[in-house]
C-alpha positions as CSV (number, residue, x, y, z in Angstrom):
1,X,52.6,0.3,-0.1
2,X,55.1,-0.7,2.7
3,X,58.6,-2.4,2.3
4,X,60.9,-4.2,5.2
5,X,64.0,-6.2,5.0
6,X,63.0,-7.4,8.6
7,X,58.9,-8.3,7.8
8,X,56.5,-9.1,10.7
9,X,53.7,-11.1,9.8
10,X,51.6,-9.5,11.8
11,X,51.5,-7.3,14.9
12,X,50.1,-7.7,18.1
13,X,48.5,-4.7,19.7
14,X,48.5,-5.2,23.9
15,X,45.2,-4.9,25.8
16,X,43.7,-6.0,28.9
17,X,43.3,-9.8,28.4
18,X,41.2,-10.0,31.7
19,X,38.2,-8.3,29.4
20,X,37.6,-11.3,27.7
21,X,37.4,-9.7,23.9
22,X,39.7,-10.5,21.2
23,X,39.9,-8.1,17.9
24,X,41.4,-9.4,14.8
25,X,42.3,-7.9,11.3
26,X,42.8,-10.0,8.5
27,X,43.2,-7.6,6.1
28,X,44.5,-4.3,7.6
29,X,47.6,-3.7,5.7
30,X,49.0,-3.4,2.1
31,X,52.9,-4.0,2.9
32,X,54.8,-7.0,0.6
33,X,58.3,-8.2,2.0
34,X,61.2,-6.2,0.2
35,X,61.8,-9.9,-1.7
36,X,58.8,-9.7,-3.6
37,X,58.7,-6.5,-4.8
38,X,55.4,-4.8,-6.3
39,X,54.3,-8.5,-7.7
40,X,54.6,-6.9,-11.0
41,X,51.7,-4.6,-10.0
42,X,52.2,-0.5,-10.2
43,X,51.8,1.5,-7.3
44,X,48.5,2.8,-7.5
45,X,47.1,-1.4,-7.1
46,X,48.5,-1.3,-3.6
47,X,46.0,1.9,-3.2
48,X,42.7,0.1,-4.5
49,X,40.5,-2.8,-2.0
50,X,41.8,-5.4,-3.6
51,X,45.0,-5.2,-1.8
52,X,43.9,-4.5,1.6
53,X,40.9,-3.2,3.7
54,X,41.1,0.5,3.7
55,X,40.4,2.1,6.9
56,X,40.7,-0.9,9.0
57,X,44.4,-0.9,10.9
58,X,42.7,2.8,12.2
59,X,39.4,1.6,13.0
60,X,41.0,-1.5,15.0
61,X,43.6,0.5,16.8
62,X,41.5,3.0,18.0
63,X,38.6,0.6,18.7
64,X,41.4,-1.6,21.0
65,X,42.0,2.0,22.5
66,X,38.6,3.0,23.5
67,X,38.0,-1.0,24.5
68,X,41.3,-1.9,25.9
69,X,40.7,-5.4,24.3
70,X,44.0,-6.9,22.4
71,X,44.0,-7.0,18.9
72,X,45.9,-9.1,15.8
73,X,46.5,-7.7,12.5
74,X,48.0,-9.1,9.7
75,X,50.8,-7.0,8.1
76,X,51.1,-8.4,4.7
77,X,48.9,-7.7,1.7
78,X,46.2,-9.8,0.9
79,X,47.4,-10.2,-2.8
80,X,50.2,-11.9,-1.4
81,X,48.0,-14.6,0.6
82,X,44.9,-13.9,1.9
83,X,45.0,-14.8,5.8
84,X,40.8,-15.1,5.7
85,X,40.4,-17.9,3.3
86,X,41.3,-21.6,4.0
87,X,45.1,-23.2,2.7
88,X,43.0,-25.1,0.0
89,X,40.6,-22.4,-1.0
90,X,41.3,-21.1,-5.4
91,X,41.1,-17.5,-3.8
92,X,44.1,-17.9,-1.2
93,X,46.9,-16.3,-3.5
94,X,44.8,-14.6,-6.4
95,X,46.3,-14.5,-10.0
96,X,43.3,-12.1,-11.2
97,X,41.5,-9.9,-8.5
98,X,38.7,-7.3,-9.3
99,X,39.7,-6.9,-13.1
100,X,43.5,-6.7,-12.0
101,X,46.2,-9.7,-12.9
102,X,48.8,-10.1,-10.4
103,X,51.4,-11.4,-12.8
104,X,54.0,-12.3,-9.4
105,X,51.3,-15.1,-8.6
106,X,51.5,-16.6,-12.0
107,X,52.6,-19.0,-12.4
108,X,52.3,-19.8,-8.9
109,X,54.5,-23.2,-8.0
110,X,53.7,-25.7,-5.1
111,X,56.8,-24.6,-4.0
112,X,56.2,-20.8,-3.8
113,X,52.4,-21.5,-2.0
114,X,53.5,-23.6,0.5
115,X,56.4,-21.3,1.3
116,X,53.8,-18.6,1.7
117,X,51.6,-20.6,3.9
118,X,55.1,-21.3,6.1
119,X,55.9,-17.7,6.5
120,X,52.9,-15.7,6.4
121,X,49.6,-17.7,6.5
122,X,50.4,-19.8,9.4
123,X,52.2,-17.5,12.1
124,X,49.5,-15.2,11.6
125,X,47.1,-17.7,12.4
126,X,48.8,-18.9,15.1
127,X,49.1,-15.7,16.7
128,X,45.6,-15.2,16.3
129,X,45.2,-18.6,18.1
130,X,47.4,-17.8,21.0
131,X,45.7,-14.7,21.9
132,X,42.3,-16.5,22.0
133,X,44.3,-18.7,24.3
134,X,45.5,-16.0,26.3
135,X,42.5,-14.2,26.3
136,X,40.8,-17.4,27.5
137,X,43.2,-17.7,30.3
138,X,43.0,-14.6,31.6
139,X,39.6,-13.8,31.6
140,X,38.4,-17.7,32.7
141,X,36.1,-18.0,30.0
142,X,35.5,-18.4,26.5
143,X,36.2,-15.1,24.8
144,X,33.9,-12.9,22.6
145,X,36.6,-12.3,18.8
146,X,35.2,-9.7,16.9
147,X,36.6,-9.3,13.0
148,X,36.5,-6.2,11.3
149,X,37.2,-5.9,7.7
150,X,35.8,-3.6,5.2
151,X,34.3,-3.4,1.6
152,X,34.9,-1.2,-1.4
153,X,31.1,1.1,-2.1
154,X,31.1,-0.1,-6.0
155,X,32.1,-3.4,-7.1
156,X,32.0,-4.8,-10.5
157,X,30.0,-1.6,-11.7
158,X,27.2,-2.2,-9.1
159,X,26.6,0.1,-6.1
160,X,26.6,-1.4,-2.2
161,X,24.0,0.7,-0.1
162,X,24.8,-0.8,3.2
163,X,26.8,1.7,5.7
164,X,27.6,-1.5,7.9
165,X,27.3,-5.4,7.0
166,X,27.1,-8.3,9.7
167,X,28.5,-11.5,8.4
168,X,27.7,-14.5,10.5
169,X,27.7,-18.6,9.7
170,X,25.4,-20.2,12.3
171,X,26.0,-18.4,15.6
172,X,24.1,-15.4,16.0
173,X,24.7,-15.0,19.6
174,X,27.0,-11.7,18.9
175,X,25.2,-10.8,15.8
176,X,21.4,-10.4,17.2
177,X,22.6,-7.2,19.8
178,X,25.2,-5.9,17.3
179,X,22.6,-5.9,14.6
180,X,19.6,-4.4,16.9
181,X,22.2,-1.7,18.2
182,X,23.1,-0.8,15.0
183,X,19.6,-1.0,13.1
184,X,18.7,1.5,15.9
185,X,20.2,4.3,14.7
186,X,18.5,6.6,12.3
187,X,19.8,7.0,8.7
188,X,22.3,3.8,9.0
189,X,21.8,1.1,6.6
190,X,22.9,-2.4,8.2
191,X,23.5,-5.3,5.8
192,X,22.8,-8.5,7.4
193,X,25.2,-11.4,5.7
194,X,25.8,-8.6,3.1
195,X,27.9,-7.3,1.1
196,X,29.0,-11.5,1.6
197,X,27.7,-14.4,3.4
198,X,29.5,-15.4,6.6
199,X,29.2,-19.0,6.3
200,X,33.1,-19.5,4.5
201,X,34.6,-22.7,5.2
202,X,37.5,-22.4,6.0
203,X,38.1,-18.3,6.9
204,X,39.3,-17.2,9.9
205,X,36.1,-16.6,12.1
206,X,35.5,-20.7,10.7
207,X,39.1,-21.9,11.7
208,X,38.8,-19.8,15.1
209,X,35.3,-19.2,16.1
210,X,32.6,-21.7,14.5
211,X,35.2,-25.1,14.9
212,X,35.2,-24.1,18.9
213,X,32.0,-22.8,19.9
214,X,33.1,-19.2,19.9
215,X,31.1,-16.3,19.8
216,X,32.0,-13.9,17.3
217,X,30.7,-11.4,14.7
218,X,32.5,-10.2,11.4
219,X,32.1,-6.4,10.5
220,X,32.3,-5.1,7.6
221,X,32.6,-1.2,7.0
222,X,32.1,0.7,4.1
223,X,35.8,2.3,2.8
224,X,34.5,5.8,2.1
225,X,33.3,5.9,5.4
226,X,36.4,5.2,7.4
227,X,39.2,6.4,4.7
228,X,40.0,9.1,6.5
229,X,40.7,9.6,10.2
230,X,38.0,11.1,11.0
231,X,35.5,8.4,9.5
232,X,37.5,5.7,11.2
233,X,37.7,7.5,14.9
234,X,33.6,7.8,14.4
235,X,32.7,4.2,13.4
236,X,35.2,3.4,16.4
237,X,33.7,5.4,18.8
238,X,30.2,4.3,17.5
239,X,31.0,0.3,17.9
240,X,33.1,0.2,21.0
241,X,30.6,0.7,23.6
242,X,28.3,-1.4,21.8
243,X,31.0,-4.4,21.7
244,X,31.7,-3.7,25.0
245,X,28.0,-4.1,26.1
246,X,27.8,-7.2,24.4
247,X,31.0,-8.4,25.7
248,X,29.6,-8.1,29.2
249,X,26.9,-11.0,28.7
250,X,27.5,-13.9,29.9
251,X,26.1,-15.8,27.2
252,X,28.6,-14.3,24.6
253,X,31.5,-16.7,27.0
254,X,30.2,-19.7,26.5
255,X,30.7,-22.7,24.6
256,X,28.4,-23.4,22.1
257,X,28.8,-25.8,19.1
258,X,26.6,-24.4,16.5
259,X,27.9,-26.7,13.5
260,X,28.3,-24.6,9.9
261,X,26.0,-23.4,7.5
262,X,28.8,-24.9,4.7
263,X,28.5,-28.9,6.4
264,X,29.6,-30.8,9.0
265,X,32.8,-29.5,10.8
């Protein structure tokens, strides 16, 4: 785990904005501003899932490399507010996580939420927001955001299989290609809404994505697979000529209102 006195809420890494791609991280980091400490938590929490997506600030940087598409990722840890869960969802700060109590969220004042939502939950999202925007502007057309995250191979004593998982809500435009590109190579095992479903009210492909019309796909890797460098250059240089060959569709910049698998937007 990080500390900084001077704490960014999340970084923008520069791309070609003409592409018409936007990458976004929600969970790529396991930093907590100096001011918070460890959140009564010992070191070796800030190692483990539940604090951030291991594997993913490498996979996205290198991905926005070999794609020269812009990129968002949050810098704080999810255990200190979760940027992929909406301001009125029980999960947004977590007091128990994975079998872990995070005794510096408890008890957790209207006060001390909101604050978190002011400093961290909101300019994140609105730097995700202005890049669309940007993005949108530069390129003339609705861009293509692609989320990677990724999930831990054992959870609650029960083994995932999948190498790769697809979440999606109701738009499948990005999904369909991703999913056939992927399901084409030998030995990989794609999850398809799995190890989650997509359709989360409120998360950040929802607030960003499903609420404009956007398409967009969520990808989930598996940790062991991308922990080390090596693992995360490969499922980098695996998915960026894929993305890039569904980014050049002209059916992944349009507009489409698709509506929500959790109810009415």
């Amino acid at each position: 785990m990080t500390r900084n006195t001077s704490f960014a809420p999340y970084e923008l890494v520069e791309g070609d904005r003409a592409k018409g791609l936007v990458l976004v991280a929600d969970h790529a980091c396991n930093a907590l501003p100096e001011e918070y400490g460890d959140l009564g938590l010992p070191a070796a929490e800030f190692e483990r899932h539940i604090a951030y997506d291991i594997g993913v600030e490498a996979v996205t940087r290198r991905l926005a490399a070999l794609t020269g598409a812009p990129a968002v990722m949050a810098r704080f840890s999810r255990l200190l507010i979760d940027p992929n869960r909406g301001p009125d969802d029980p999960t947004l700060i977590r007091q128990l996580y994975d079998g872990t109590v995070i005794a510096g969220n408890y008890p957790m004042t209207a006060a001390e939420r909101k604050r978190r939502i002011e400093r961290f939950y909101n300019p994140y999202h609105d730097a995700v927001a202005a890049l669309i925007e940007a993005v949108a502007r530069a390129s003339g057309a609705a861009p293509l955001v692609i989320s990677i995250h990724s999930f831990t191979p054992f959870m609650q004593g029960r083994e995932r299989p999948w190498h790769v998982g697809l979440l999606w809500d109701s738009d499948e435009r990005a999904i369909r290609p991703l999913r056939a590109a992927l399901q084409a190579e030998r030995g990989l095992v794609v999850g398809d809404n799995e190890p989650y479903d997509g359709a989360l009210r409120g998360d950040t492909m929802f607030r960003h994505c499903t609420t404009r019309g956007l398409a967009h796909a969520l990808i989930e890797l598996r940790q062991d697979l991308i922990v080390a460098e090596a693992g995360a250059a490969e499922w980098a240089e695996r998915l960026a000529p894929i993305l890039d060959a569904i980014n050049a569709r002209p059916d992944m910049h349009e507009v489409r209102m698709a509506g929500s698998r959790t109810g009415p937007l």
